[in-house]
C-alpha positions in Angstrom: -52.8 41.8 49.7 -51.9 42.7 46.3 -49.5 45.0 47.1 -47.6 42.4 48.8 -48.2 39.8 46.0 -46.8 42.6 43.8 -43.6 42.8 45.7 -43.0 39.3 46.3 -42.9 38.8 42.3 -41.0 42.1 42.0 -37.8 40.8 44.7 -38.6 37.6 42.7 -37.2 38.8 39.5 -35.0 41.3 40.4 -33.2 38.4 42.8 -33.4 36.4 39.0 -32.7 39.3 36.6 -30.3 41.9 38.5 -27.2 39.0 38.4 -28.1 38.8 34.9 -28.0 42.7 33.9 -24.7 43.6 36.1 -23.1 40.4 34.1 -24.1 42.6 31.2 -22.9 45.8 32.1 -19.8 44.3 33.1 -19.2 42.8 29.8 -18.7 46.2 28.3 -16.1 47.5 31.0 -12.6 48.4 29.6 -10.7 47.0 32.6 -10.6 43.7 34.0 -11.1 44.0 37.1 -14.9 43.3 38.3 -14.8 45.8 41.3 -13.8 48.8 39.8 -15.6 50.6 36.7 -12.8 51.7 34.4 -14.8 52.8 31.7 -17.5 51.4 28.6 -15.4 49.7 26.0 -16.5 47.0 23.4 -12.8 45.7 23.7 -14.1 41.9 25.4 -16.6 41.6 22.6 -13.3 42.3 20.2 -11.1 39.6 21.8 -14.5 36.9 22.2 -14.7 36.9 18.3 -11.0 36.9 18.2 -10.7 33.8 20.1 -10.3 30.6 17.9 -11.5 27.9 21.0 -14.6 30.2 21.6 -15.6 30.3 17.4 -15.2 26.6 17.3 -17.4 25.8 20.1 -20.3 28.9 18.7 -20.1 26.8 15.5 -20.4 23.2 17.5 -23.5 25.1 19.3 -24.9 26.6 16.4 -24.5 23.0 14.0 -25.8 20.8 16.9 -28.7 23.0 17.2 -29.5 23.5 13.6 -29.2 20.1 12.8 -30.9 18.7 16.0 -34.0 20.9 15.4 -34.2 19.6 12.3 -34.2 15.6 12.4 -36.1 16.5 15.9 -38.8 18.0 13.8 -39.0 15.3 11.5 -39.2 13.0 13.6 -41.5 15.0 16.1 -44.0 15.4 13.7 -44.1 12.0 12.3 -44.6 10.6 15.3 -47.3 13.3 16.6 -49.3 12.2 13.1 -48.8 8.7 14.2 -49.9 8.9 17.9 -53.3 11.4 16.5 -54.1 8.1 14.4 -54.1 6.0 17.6 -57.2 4.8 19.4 -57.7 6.8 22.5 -55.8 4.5 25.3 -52.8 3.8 23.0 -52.7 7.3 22.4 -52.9 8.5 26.0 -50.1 5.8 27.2 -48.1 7.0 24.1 -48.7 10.8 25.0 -47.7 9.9 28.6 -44.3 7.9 27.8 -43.8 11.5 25.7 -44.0 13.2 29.3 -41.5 11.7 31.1 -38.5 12.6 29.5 -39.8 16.1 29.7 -40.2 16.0 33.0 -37.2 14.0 34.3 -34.4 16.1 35.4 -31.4 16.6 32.7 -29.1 15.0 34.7 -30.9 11.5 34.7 -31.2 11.5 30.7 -27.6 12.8 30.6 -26.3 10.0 32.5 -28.3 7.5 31.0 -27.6 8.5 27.7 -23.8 8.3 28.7 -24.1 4.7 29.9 -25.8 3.8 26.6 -23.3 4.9 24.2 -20.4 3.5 26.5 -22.1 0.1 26.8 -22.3 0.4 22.6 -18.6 1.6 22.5 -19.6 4.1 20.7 -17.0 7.1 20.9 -18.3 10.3 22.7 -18.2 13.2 20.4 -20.0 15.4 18.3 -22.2 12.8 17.1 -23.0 11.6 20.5 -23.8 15.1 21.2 -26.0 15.6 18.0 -28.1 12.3 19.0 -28.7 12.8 22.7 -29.7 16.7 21.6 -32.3 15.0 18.8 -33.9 12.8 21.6 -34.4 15.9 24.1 -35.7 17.9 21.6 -38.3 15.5 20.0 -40.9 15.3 22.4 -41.1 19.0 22.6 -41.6 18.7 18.8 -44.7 16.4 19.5 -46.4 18.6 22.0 -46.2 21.4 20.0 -47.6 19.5 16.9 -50.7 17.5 18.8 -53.3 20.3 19.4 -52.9 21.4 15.8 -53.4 18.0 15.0 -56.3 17.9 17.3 -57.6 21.1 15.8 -57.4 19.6 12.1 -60.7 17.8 10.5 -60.3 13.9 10.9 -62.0 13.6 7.3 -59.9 15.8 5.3 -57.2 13.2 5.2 -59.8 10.5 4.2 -61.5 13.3 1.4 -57.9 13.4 -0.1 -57.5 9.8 -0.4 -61.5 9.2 -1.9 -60.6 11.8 -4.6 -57.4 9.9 -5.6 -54.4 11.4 -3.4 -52.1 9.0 -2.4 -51.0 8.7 1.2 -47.8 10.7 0.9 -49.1 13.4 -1.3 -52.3 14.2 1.3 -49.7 14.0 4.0 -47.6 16.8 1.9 -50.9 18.9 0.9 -53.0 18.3 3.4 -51.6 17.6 6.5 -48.3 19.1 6.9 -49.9 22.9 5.8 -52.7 22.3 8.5 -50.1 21.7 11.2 -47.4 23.9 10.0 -47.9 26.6 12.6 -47.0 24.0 15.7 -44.4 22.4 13.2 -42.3 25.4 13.4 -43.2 26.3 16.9 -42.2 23.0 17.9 -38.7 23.8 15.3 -37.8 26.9 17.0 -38.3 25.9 20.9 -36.3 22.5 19.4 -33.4 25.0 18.3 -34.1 27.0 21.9 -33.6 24.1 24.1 -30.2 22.9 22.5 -28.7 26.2 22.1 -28.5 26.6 25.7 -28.1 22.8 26.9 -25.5 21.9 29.5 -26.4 19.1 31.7 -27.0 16.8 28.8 -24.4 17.6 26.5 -21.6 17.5 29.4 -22.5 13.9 29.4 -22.5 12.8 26.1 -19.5 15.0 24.6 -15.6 14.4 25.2 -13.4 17.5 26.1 -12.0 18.0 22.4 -15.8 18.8 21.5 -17.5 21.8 23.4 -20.2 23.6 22.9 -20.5 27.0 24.2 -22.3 25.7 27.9 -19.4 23.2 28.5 -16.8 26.0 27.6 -18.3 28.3 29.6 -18.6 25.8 32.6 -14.5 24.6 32.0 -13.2 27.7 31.6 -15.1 29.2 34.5 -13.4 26.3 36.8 -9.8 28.6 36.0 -11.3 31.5 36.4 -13.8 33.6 35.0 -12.7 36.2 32.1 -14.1 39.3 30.7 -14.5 37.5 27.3 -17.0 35.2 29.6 -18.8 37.9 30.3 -19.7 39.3 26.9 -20.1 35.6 25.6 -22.8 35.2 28.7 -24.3 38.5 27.4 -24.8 37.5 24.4 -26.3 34.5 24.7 -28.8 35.8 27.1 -29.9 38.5 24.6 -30.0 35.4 21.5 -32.2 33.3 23.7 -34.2 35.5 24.9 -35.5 36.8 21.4 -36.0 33.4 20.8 -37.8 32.5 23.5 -39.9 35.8 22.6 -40.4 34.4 18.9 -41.5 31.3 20.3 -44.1 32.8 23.3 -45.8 34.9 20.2 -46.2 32.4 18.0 -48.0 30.2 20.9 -50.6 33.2 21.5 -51.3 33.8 17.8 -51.9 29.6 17.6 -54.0 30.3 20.6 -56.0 33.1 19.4 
């Protein structure tokens, strides 16, 4: 019975991961043709950093993520400190509204985001694209801040302010350094998420502003190119160190 479980997870993965690894191995052949091996070559990875449309969209990605994990963090954490002061119903109907955006599939919050900022006239761009990215990303940032939070002695706070702190110092001093390990767990999965994002940011961008997803996906539509396939691979190696990063972290927090 294990054997079998064994190789039901094995075809699992390698129907998940082998796509994956001959996209890689591709991206380093010298020919363009994807049937016929015509040599290893970095030439693709060359011409991907030479390409002006593909550095403007890696710096779209890499700005929207950057700055989206940040105000996502912000706000994440602010609102996890403010939900941890609840009572306990408020708090569990505030932790559940929390849940549902995680749980609802991308393409409901794209749309709905898209409906929003055309009923406000506001202008799809990179903006756009920077807000919807904040408002996935922030309730990660609160479930990765509330079991530290959870973890934390309810009196401390109240110690700091009897001995004279004032409510934004102890939250400075006291708080933030006691939930600092889920704050940048919560950062770097924040960073993860919109790195990668498609669904959502199709939605709420216009075609002059692409990220690296929505390139990938339009130029794909003509045809896919070798320089697709060493962007891919790249990507896929950046996200999965990530992803890594943030997996460790979790198990040291847990241990």
């Amino acid at each position: 019975m294990k054997a079998l479980k064994r190789i039901y997870l094995g075809l699992i993965l390698a129907f998940l991961y082998i796509p994956i690894l001959v996209l890689i191995i591709q991206s380093f052949n010298a020919g363009e043709s994807r049937a016929k091996w015509e040599g290893f070559s970095f030439v693709w990875y060359g011409k991907l950093f030479n390409d002006p449309n593909i550095m403007h969209s890696l710096w779209i990605t890499l700005s929207i993520a950057v700055l989206a994990a940040l105000f996502s963090t912000i706000l994440g954490t602010l609102a996890a400190i403010g939900i941890h002061a609840m009572r306990k119903r408020p708090q569990s109907l505030m932790l559940t509204l929390n849940n549902i955006p995680m749980t609802m599939p991308d393409i409901v919050t794209g749309i709905s985001l898209m409906l929003l900022f055309i009923f406000t006239r506001v202008e799809r761009g990179y903006v756009t694209m920077l807000l919807a990215h904040i408002t996935f990303d922030t309730p990660y940032v609160i479930l990765s801040v509330m079991p530290k939070l959870k973890q934390m002695n309810k009196n401390t706070y109240e110690a700091a302010l009897d001995l004279g702190a004032t409510p934004m110092y102890a939250l400075l001093h006291v708080i933030l350094p006691e939930v600092m390990p889920g704050v940048i767990t919560g950062a770097m999965l924040a960073f993860t998420l919109s790195l990668d994002d498609f669904t959502i940011s199709y939605f709420t961008t216009s075609p002059l502003v692409q990220n690296l997803s929505t390139l990938i996906y339009s130029q794909a539509r003509k045809g896919i190119k070798p320089t697709m396939n060493a962007l891919s691979a790249l990507m896929f190696v950046v996200l999965l160190v990530l992803l890594l990063l943030v997996n460790k972290r979790t198990d040291e927090e847990k241990s």
